[in-house]
N, C-alpha and C positions, 0 to 999 in steps of 0.2 A: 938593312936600312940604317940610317945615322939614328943617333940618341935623339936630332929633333924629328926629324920625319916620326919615329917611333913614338914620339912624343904628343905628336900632329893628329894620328895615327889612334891612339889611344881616348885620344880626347874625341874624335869623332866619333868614335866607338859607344863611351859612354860619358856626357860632358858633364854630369852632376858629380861622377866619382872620380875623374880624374882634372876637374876646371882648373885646380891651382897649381896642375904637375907641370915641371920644367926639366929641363935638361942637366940639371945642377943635382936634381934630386932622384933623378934614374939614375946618375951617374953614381950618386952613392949607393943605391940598390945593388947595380951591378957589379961595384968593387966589395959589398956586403958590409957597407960601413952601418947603413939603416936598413931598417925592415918596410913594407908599404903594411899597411893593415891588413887584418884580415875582409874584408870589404873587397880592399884594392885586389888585394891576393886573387880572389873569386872572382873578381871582374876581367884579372888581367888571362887566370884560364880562360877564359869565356872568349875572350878578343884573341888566345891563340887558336882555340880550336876552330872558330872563324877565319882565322889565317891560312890555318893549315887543312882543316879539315879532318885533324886528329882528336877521339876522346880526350886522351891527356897527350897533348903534344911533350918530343924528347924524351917520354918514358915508354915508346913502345917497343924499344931492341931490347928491352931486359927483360931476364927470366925471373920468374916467382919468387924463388929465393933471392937474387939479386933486389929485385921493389921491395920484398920482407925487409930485407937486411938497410932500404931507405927510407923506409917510413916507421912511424911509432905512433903508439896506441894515444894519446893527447886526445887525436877525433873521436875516437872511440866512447869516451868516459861519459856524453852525456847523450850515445846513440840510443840507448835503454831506454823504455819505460820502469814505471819500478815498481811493476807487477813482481809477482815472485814463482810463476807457474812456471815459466821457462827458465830463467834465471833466480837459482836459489839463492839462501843467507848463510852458505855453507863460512866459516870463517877463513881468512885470505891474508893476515898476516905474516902467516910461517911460511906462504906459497912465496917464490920468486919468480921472475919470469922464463931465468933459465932450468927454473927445475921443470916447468909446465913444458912435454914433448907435444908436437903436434905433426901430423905422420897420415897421409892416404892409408884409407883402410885394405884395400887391395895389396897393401905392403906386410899386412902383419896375417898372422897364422888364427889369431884368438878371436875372431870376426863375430863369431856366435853372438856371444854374452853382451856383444853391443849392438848389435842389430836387434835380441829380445829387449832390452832395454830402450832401444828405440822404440822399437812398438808397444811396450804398454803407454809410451809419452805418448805415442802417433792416438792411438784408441783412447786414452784420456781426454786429449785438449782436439782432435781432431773431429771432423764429421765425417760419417759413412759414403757422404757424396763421392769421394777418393776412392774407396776401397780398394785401400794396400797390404800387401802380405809382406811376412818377412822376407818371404822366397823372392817378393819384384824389387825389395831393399838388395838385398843381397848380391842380385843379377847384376842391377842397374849398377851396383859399386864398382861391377868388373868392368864397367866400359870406361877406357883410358881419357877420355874428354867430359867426362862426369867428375865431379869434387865432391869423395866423401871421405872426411875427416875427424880423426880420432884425436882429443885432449887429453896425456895420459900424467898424471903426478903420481911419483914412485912407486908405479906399476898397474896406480889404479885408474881404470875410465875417471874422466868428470866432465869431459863434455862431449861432444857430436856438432858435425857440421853437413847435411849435406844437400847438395844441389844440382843437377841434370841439364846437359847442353841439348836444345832441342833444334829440329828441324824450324825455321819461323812459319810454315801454315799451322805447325803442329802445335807450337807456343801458342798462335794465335789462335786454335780453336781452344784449347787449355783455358785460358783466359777470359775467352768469348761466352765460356761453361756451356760449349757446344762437345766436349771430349771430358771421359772421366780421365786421371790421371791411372786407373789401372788399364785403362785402354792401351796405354802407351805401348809400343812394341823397339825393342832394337833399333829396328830400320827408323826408327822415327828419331834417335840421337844423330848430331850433327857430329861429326869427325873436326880433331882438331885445327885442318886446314879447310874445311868449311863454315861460313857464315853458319852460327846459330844463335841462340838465346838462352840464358842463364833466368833456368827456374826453381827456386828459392822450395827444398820439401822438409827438411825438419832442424830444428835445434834446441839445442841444451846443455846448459850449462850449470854446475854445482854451485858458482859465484861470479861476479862483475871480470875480475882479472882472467878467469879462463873465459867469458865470452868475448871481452875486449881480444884477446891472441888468436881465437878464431875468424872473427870477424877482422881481423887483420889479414891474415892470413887467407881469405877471400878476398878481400881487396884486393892483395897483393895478383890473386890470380886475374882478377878481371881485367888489372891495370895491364899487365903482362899479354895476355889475349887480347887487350880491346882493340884489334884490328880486325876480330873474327868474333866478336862480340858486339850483336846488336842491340839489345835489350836487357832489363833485368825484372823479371814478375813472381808474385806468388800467387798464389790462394788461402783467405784462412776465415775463421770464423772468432777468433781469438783479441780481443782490446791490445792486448799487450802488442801480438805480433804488428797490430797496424799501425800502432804507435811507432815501432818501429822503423818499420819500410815508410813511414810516412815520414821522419827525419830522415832517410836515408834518399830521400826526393821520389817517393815513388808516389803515384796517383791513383785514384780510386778507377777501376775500368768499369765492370761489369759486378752485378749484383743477382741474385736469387736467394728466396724464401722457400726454405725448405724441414719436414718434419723429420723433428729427432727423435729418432725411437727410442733411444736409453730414456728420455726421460720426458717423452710424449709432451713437447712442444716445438714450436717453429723457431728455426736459428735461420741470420740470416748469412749467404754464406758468399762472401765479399774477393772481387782480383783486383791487383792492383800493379802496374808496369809502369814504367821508364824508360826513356832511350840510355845508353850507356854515357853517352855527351852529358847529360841533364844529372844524373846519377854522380858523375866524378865532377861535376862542376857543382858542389855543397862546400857550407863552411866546416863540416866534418873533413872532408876530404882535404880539403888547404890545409886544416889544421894538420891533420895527419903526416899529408909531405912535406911541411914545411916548419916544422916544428923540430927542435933539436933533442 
């Protein structure tokens, strides 16, 4: 289409954000003499994936490291709550971005000592409604359309990422807290060339700057996949984590009231999903791809 049709086009879409747009001032967009806002930014993904029908339209022939290598952490910086249970006040000075490795854990030999470290986080901040073993962490790491990932600075862990592509009835009963998540079986992961859903099981990190490069670094994967990516959900019972997924556009689904044995009261234990479309259309996510 021409710069006015696109123009036309835009303004029908949304006329309060784009009422004073002209063709003078796409044009400088386009040549990248000016920026549109962040506002504009969000509105204008939103009128392509309307156009086209893609999560992030023009970013889905890239691979994971290709979207890493185009995006930066800028959106990242204010996705946090600033709790400190998940994300520590480890000090982050000395770290750089290039020293902090980040690597599938199915890649490396030394799997143990971060999978026991995942589970005493999982049995701290987590409720029994799950009940996970290291052994179903461990399994689920090998299956090749599962994302789990290791943060490693000069040789030592500091963070963890990890998350499980699911069949969508099987997301959906997940979610519905019609299915424990130790239910889960093999057969219930969706294969890389099958529609699934990205379900959201544990993270940690020592400081802001190593959970900002993971949390990129998923991103990078969803962007990469979202043509075989329908959703994005968790479970948790946790303030911090909701605060989180709740900037990151995700919605409150389903709810239960359930008794904690560690320490004999009721917690309540909360899902919360998004379409993938809704999810990469935040002012985190403009920020992130479009940010230099």
């Amino acid at each position: 289409m021409t710069q006015e049709e696109l123009v036309a086009s835009l303004y029908s879409f949304d006329e309060e954000t784009f009422e004073h747009l002209d063709a003078v001032t796409l044009s400088r967009w386009e040549r990248d003499n000016t920026k549109p806002n962040t506002l504009k930014q969000l509105s204008i993904i939103k009128y392509f994936q309307h156009y086209t029908g893609e999560a992030l339209p023009c970013w889905y022939e890239y691979t994971v490291e290709e979207v890493e290598n185009l995006i930066c952490t800028v959106g990242m910086k204010n996705l946090f709550s600033k709790s400190k249970k998940l994300i520590l006040n480890f000090p982050s000075s000395m770290m750089q971005i290039d020293d902090l490795k980040v690597y599938p854990i199915h890649n490396t030999e030394q799997t143990h000592p971060l999978f026991e470290l995942n589970m005493n986080m999982h049995l701290t901040h987590n409720h029994q409604f799950s009940e996970l073993s290291i052994e179903k962490f461990e399994l689920w790491s090998m299956f090749p359309s599962n994302l789990f990932l290791a943060c490693e600075y000069k040789e030592s862990f500091v963070g963890l990422f990890f998350s499980v592509k699911l069949k969508p009835d099987i997301f959906e009963k997940i979610l519905s807290l019609e299915m424990k998540y130790s239910e889960i079986k093999e057969s219930d992961f969706a294969m890389h060339e099958e529609e699934g859903s990205d379900l959201l099981l544990s993270f940690y990190a020592i400081n802001q700057k190593v959970a900002e490069i993971l949390f990129l670094r998923h991103y990078a994967y969803i962007i990469a996949n979202q043509r075989k990516l329908l959703e994005i959900g968790v479970s948790t019972i946790m303030d911090e984590v909701k605060t989180t997924v709740t900037n990151m556009n995700l919605a409150l689904y389903k709810h239960i009231n359930i008794e904690d044995i560690r320490e004999n009261k009721k917690i309540v234990v909360e899902t919360y999903r998004q379409s993938l479309h809704n999810v990469l259309a935040t002012e985190y996510v403009t920020k992130m791809i479009f940010s230099e």
